[in-house]
TORLUM-562832 format. One line per field, with one value per atom (N, C-alpha, C): residue number from 1; x, z, y. Coordinates in steps of 0.1 Angstrom, whole numbers. Layout:
REM residues N
seq: [NUM,...]
c1: [X,...]
c3: [Z,...]
c2: [Y,...]
This chain:
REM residues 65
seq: [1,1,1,2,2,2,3,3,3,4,4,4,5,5,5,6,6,6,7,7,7,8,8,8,9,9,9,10,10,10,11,11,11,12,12,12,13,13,13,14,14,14,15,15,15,16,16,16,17,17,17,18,18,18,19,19,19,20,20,20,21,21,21,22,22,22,23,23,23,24,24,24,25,25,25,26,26,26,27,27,27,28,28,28,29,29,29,30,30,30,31,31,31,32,32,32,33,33,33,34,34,34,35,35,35,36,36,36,37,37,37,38,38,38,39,39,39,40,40,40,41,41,41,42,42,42,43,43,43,44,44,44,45,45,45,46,46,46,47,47,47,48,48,48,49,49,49,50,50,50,51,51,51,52,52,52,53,53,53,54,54,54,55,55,55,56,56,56,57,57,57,58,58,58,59,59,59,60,60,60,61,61,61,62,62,62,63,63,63,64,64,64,65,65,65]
c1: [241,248,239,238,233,236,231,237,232,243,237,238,220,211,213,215,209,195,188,176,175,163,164,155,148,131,130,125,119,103,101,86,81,75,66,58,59,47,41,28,17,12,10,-1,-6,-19,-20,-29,-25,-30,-34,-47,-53,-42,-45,-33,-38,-42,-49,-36,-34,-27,-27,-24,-23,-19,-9,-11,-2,-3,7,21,30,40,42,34,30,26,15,13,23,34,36,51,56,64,61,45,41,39,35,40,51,58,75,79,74,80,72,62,55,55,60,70,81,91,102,102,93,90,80,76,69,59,51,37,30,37,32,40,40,48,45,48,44,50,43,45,42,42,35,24,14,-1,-3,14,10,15,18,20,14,21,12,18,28,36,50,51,66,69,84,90,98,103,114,120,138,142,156,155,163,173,191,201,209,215,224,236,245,261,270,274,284,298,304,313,327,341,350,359,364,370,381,384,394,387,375,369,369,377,376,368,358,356,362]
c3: [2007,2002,2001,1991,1992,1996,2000,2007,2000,1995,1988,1992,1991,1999,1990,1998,1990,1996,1982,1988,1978,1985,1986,1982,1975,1969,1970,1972,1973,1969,1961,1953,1957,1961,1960,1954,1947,1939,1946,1942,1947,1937,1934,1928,1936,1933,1939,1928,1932,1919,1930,1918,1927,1919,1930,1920,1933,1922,1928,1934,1942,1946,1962,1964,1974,1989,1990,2003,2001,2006,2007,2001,2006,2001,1992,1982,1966,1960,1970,1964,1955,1969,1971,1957,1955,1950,1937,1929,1922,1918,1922,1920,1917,1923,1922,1909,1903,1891,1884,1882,1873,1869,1882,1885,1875,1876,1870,1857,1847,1838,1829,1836,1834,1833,1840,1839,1850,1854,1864,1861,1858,1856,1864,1873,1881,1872,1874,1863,1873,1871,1876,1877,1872,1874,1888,1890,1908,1915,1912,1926,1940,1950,1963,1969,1970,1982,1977,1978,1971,1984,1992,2005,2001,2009,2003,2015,2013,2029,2025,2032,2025,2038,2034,2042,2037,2045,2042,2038,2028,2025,2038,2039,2051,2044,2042,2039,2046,2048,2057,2061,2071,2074,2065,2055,2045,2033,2036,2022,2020,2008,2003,1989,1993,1980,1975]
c2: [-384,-395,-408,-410,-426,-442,-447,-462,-471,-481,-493,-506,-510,-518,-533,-543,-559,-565,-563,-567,-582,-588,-605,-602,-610,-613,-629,-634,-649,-644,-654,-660,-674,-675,-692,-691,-706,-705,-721,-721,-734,-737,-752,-758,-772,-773,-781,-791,-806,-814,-828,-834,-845,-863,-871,-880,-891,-904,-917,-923,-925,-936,-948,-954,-967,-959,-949,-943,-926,-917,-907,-910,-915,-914,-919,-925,-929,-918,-910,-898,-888,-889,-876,-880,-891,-897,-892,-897,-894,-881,-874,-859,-854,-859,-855,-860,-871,-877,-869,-867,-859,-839,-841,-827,-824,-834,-837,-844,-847,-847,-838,-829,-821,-816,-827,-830,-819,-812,-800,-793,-781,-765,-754,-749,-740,-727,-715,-703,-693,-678,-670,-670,-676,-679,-686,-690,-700,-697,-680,-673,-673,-673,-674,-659,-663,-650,-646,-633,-626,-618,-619,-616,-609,-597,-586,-583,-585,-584,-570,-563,-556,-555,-554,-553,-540,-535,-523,-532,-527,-530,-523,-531,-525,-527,-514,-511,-512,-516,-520,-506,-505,-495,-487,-497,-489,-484,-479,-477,-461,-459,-446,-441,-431,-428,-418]
């Protein structure tokens, strides 16, 4: 008999970009706007790490097949 599993996948992706500014949190500000306008696009090309968590379905005591 077979058991049916929920598996999770999470992806990150990275890029990493250079950006002039007055201190860090101008930096990092700047990024963010540029993020959000689209001036950075992260894609499959900015894959870093793909995680797989797999859980069994647990079925309730009233379950008939």
């Amino acid at each position: 008999m077979k058991t049916t599993y929920k598996v999770n996948i999470v992806e990150t992706l990275q890029m990493e970009v250079e950006i002039e500014a007055d201190n860090a949190a101008d930096a990092k500000l700047l990024a963010m706007v540029g993020r959000q306008d689209g001036k950075y696009v992260l894609d499959s090309s900015n894959l870093k790490n793909v995680n797989f968590t797999v859980q069994r379905t647990e079925r309730g005591r009233n379950y008939v097949r």
